[in-house]
VEXKOL-950998 format. One record per residue (C-alpha): residue in one letter; chain; x, y, z. Coordinates in nm, 3 decimals. Each point is the difference from the previous one (the first is absolute). Example, Ala and Ser with C-alpha at 12.3 -4.5 7.8 and 13.67 -1.06 7.14 Angstrom:
REM VEXKOL-950998
{'A' 'A' {1.230 -0.450 0.780}}
{'S' 'A' {0.137 0.344 -0.066}}
***
This chain:
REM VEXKOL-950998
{'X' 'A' {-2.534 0.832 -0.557}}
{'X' 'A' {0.130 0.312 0.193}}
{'X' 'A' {-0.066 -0.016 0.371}}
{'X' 'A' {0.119 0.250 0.285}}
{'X' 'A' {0.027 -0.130 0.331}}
{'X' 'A' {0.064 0.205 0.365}}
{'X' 'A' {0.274 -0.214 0.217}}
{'X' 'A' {-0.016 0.030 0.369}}
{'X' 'A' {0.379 0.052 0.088}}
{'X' 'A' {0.032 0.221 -0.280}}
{'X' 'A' {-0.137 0.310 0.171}}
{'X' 'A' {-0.334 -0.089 -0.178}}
{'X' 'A' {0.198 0.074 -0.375}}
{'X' 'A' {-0.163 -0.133 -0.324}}
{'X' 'A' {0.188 -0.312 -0.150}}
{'X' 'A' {-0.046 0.002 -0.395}}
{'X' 'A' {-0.094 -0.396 -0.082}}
{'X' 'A' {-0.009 -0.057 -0.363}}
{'X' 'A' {-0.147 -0.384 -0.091}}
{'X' 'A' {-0.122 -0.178 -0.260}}
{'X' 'A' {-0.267 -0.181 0.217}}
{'X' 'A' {-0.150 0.032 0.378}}
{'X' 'A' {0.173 -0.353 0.069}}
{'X' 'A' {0.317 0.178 -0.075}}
{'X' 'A' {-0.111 0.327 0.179}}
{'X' 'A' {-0.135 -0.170 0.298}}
{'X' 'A' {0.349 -0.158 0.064}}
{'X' 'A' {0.197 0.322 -0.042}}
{'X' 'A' {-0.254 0.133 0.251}}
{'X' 'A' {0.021 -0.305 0.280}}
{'X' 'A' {0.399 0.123 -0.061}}
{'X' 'A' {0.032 0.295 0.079}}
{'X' 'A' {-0.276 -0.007 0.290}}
{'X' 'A' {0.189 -0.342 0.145}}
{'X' 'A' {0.320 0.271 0.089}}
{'X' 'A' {0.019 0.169 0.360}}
{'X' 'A' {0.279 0.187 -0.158}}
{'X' 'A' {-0.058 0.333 -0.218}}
{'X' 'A' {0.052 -0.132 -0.393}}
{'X' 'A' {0.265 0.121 -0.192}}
{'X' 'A' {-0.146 -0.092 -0.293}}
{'X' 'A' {-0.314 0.255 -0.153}}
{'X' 'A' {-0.059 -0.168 -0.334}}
{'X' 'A' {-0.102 -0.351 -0.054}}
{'X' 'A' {-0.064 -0.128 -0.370}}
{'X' 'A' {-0.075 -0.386 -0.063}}
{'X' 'A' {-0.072 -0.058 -0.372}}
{'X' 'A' {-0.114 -0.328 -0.159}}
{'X' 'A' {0.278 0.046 -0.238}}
{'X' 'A' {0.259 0.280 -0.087}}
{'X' 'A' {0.359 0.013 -0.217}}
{'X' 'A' {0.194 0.066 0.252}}
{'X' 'A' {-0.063 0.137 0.401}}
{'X' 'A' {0.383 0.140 0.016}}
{'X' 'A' {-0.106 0.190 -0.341}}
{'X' 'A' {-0.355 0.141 0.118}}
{'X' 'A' {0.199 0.115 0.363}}
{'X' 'A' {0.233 0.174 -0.215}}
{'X' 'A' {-0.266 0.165 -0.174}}
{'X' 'A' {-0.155 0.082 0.340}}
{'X' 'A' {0.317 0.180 0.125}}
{'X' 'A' {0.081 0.208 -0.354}}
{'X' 'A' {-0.460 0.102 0.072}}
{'X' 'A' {0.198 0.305 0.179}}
{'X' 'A' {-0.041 0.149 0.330}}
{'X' 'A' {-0.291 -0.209 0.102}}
{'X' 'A' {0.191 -0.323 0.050}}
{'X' 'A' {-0.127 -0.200 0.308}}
{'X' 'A' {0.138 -0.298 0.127}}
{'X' 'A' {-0.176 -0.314 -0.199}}
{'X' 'A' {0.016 -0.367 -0.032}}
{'X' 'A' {-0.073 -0.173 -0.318}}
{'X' 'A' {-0.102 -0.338 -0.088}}
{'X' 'A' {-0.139 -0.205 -0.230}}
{'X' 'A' {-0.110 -0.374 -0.088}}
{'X' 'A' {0.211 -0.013 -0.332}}
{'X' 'A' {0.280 0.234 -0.183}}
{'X' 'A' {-0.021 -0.001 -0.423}}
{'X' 'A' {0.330 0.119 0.069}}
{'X' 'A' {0.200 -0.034 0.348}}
{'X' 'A' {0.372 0.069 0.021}}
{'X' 'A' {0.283 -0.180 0.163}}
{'X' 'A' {0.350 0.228 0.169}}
{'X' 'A' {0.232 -0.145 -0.288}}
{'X' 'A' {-0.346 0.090 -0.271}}
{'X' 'A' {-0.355 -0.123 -0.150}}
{'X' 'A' {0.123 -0.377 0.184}}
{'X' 'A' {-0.315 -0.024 0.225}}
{'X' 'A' {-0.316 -0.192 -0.068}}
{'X' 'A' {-0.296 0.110 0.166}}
{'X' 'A' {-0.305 -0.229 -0.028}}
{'X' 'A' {-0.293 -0.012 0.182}}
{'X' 'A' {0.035 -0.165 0.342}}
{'X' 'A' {0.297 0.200 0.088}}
{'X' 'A' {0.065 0.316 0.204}}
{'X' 'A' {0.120 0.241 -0.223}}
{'X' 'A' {-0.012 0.382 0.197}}
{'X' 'A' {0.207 0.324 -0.017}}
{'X' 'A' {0.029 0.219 0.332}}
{'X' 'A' {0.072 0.412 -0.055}}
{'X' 'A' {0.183 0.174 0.249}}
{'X' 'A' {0.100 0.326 0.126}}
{'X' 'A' {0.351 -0.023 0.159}}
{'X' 'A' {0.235 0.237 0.168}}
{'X' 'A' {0.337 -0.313 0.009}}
{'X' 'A' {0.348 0.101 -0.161}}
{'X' 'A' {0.052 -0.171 -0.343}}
{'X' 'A' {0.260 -0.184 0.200}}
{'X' 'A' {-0.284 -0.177 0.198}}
{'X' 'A' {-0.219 -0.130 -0.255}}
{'X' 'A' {0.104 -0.310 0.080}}
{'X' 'A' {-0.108 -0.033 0.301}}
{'X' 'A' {-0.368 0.019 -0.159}}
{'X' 'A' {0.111 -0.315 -0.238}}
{'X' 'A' {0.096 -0.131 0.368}}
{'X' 'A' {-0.359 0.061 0.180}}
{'X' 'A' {-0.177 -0.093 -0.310}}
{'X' 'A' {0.168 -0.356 -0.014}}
{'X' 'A' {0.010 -0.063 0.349}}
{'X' 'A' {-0.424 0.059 -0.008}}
{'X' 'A' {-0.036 -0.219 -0.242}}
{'X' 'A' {0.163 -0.282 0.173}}
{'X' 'A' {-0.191 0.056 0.306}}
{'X' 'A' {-0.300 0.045 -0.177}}
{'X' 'A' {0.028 -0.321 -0.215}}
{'X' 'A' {0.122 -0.260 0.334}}
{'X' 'A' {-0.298 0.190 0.219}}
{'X' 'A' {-0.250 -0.122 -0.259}}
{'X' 'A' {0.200 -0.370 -0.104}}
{'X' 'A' {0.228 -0.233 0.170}}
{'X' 'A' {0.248 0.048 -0.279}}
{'X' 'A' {0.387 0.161 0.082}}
{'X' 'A' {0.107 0.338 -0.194}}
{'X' 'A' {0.292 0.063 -0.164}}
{'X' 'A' {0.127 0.255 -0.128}}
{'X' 'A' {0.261 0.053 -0.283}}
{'X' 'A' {0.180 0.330 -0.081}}
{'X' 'A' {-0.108 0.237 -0.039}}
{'X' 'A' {-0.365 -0.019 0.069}}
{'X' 'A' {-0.171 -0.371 -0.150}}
{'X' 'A' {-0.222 -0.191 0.239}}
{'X' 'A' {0.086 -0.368 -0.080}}
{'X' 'A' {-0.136 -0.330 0.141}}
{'X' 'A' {0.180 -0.323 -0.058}}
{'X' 'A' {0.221 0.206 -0.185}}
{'X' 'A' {-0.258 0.118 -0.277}}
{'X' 'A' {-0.107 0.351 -0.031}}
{'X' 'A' {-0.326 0.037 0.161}}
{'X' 'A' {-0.028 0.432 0.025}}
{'X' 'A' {0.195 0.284 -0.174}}
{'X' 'A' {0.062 0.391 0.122}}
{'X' 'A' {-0.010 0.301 -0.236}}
{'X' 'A' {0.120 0.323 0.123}}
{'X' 'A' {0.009 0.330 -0.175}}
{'X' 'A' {0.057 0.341 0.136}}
{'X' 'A' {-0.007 0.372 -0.078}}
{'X' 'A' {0.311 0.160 0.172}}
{'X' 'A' {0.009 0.363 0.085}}
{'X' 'A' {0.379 0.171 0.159}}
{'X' 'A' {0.086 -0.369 0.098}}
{'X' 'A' {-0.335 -0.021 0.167}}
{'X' 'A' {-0.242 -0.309 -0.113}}
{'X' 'A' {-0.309 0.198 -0.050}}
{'X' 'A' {-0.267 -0.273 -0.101}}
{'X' 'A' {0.106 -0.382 -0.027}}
{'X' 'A' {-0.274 -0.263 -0.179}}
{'X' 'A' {0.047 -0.328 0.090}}
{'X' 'A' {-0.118 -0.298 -0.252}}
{'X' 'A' {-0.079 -0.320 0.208}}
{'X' 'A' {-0.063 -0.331 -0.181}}
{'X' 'A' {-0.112 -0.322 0.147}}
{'X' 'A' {-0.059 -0.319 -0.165}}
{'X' 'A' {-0.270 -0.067 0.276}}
{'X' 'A' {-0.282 -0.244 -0.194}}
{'X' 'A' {0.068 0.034 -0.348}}
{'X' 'A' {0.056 -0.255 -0.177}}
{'X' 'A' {0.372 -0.119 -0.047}}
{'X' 'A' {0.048 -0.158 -0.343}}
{'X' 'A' {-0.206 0.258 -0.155}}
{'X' 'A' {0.208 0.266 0.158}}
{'X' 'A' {0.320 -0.160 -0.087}}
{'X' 'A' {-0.095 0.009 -0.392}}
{'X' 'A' {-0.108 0.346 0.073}}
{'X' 'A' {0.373 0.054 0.133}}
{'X' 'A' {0.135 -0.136 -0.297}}
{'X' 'A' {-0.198 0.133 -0.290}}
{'X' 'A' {0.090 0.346 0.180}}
{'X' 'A' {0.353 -0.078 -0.048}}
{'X' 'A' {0.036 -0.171 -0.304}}
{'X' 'A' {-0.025 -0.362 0.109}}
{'X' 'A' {0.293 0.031 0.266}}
{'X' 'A' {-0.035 0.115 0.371}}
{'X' 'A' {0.362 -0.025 0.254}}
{'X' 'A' {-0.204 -0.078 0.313}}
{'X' 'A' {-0.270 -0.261 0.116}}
{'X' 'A' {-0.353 0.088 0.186}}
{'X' 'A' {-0.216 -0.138 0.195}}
{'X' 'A' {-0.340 0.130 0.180}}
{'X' 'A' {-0.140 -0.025 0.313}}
{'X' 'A' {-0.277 -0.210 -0.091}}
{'X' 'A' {0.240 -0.280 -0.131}}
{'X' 'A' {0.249 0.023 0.271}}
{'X' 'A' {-0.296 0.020 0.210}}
{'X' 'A' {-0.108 -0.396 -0.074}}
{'X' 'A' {-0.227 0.144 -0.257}}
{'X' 'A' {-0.221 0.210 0.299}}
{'X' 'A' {-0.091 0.337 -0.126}}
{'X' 'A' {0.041 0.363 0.260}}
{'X' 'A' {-0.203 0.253 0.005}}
{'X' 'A' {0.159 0.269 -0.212}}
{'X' 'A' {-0.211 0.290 0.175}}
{'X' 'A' {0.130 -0.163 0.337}}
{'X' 'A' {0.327 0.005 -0.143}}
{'X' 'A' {-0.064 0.373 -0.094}}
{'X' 'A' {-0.147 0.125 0.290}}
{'X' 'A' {0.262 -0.142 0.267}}
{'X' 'A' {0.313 0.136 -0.245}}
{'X' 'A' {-0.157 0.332 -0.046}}
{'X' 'A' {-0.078 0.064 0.378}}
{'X' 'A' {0.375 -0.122 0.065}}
{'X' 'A' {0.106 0.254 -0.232}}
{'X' 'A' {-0.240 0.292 0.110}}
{'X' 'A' {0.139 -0.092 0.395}}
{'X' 'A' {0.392 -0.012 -0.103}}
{'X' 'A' {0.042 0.234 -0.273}}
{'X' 'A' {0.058 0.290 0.195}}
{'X' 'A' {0.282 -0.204 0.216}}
{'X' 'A' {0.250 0.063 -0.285}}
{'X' 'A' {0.028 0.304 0.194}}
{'X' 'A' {0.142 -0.177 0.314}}
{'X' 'A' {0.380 -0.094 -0.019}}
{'X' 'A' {-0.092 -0.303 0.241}}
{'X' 'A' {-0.248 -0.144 -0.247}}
{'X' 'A' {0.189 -0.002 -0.279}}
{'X' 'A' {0.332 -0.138 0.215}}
{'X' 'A' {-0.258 -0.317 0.014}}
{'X' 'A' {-0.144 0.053 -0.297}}
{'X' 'A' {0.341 -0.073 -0.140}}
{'X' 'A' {0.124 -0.260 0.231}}
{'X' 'A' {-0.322 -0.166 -0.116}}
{'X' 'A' {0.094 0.021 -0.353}}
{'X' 'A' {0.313 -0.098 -0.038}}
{'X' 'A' {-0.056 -0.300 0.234}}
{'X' 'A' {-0.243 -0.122 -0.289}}
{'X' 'A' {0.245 0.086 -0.263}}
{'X' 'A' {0.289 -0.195 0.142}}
{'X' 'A' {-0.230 -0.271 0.084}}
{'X' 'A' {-0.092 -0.035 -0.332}}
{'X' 'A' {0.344 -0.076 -0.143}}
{'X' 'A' {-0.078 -0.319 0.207}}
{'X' 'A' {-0.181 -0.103 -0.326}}
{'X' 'A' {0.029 0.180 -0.269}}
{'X' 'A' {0.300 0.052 -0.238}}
{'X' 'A' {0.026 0.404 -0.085}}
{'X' 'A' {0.139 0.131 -0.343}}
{'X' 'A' {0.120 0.358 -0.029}}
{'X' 'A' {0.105 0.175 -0.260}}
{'X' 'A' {0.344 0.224 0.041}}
{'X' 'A' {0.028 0.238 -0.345}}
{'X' 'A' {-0.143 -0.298 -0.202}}
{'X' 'A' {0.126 -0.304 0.139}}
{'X' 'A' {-0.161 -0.194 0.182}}
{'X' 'A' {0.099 -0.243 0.257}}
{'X' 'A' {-0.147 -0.208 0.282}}
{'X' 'A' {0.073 0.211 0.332}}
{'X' 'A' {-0.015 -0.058 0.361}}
{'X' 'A' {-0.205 0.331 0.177}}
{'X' 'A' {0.292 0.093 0.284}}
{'X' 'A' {-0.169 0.344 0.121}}
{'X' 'A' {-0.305 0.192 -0.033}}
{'X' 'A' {0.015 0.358 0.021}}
{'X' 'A' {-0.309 0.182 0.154}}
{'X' 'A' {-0.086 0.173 -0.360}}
{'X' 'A' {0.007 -0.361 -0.126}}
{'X' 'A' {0.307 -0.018 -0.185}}
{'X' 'A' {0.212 -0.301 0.052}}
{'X' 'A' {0.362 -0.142 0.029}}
{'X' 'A' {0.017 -0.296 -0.190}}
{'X' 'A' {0.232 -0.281 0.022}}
{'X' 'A' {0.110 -0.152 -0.391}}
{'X' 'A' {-0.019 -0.342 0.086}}
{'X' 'A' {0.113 -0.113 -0.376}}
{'X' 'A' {0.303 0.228 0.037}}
{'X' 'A' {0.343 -0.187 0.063}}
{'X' 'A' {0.098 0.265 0.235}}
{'X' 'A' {-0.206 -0.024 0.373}}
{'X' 'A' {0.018 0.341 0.066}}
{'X' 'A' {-0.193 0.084 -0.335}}
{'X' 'A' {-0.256 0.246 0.158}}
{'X' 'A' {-0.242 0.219 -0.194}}
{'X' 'A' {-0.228 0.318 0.071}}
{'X' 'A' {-0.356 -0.087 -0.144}}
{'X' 'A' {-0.198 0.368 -0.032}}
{'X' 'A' {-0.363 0.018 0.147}}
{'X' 'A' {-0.231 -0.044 -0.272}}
{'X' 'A' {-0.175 0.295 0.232}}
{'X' 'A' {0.279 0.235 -0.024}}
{'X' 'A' {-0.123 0.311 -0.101}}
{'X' 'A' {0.292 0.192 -0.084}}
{'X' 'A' {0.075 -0.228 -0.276}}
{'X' 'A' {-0.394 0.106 -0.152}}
***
């Protein structure tokens, strides 16, 4: 169902809503009219099922010179993809949505995107639970130590300029967790390296509202997006950050990986493009520090 909608703010601009159903178009519309602000976004799709939202935004931005700003989402991915490869389930009950941006940030700051993008999702999930974030480098949302919510980010550099970014956001919201963990492990041969959780079970079994979920974490994004701009909201952005990083170590053990061996480290510094200085804490010798690359560096693509 293809819908085209006029928004208020937006100097009276069509939005392009593409749906499977009016339930599903009615909510994209309550969005978008909810916002006093203008909305960066100009394309919504919300499919009933789709392989993957990062791959259908990437088809959106090679479409050509058309490309508008778009959010996609969908109930259920045949074939959603983790950073490190195919190592996400996506069943239904989850959020499972890809944003597609136009950017004018150095390659050196497309960090601080990972940065807003994890920092949203923590406020989103404790403004809609009692449960406390945490967040593990770089960019998993964990609860009780499980992984709970993933970030994907790919971008299209031109002269050191990030030109469009899409962002893949997973949430195990209200799917169901011992279905999704067989998922997880069927994907990747019978073995996984981390352990999950959802919301709903960490939630004493209580369901959210995903499209409550949705709405608040996209109307964060469409107010802040445009900070990146602002020195002083990044300075917090990244104060915020690597408080919740260091915190962190509080209870987890990290393992890094320094030219192919690994080792249980201590995180001693966080730079602001989110490499690290790690601390060997195996090693013999107690000054054993290691640089740890952003998995975000671009120069290394």
């Amino acid at each position: 169902m293809r819908f085209y909608i006029r928004h208020r703010t937006n100097h009276n601009k069509l939005i392009k809503i593409l749906c499977s159903n009016r339930d599903k178009f009615r909510f994209i519309s309550d969005l978008i009219n909810s916002s006093n602000k203008s909305m960066i976004f100009k394309q919504f799709f919300y499919f009933d099922s789709v392989e993957s939202t990062q791959n259908f935004a990437y088809e959106l931005l090679k479409g050509g010179d058309d490309f508008y700003q778009a959010v996609i989402i969908s109930d259920y991915q045949t074939g959603g993809k983790g950073r490190k490869g195919p190592t996400w389930a996506s069943p239904k009950g989850g959020i499972w949505m890809s944003l597609a941006l136009e950017t004018n940030l150095k390659t050196h700051e497309l960090f601080h995107i990972v940065m807003l993008i994890t920092r949203l999702l923590c406020k989103t999930l404790e403004n809609h639970t009692k449960l406390i974030s945490m967040v593990k480098w770089p960019n998993d949302i964990l609860i009780n130590g499980k992984k709970v919510a993933g970030i994907l980010l790919d971008a299209e550099v031109e002269s050191d300029i990030i030109k469009h970014v899409i962002i893949g956001i997973g949430v195990n919201s209200n799917n169901d967790l011992d279905s999704t963990k067989l998922m997880i492990k069927d994907k990747n041969n019978g073995v996984y390296d981390y352990d999950i959780t959802t919301i709903k079970y960490e939630n004493q079994n209580h369901e959210i509202s995903n499209h409550d979920f949705i709405q608040y974490f996209l109307k964060s994004i469409n107010d802040t997006f445009q900070d990146l701009k602002s020195r002083e909201f990044v300075d917090d952005l990244t104060t915020y950050y690597k408080n919740k990083i260091m915190e962190s170590q509080k209870h987890l053990n990290y393992r890094f990986s320094d030219r192919g061996n690994k080792f249980n480290g201590e995180i001693k510094k966080i730079y602001d493009d989110g490499s690290l200085l790690v601390k060997n804490i195996e090693s013999r010798y107690t000054d054993d520090l290691i640089s740890i690359n952003s998995v975000y560096d671009l120069s290394r693509s």
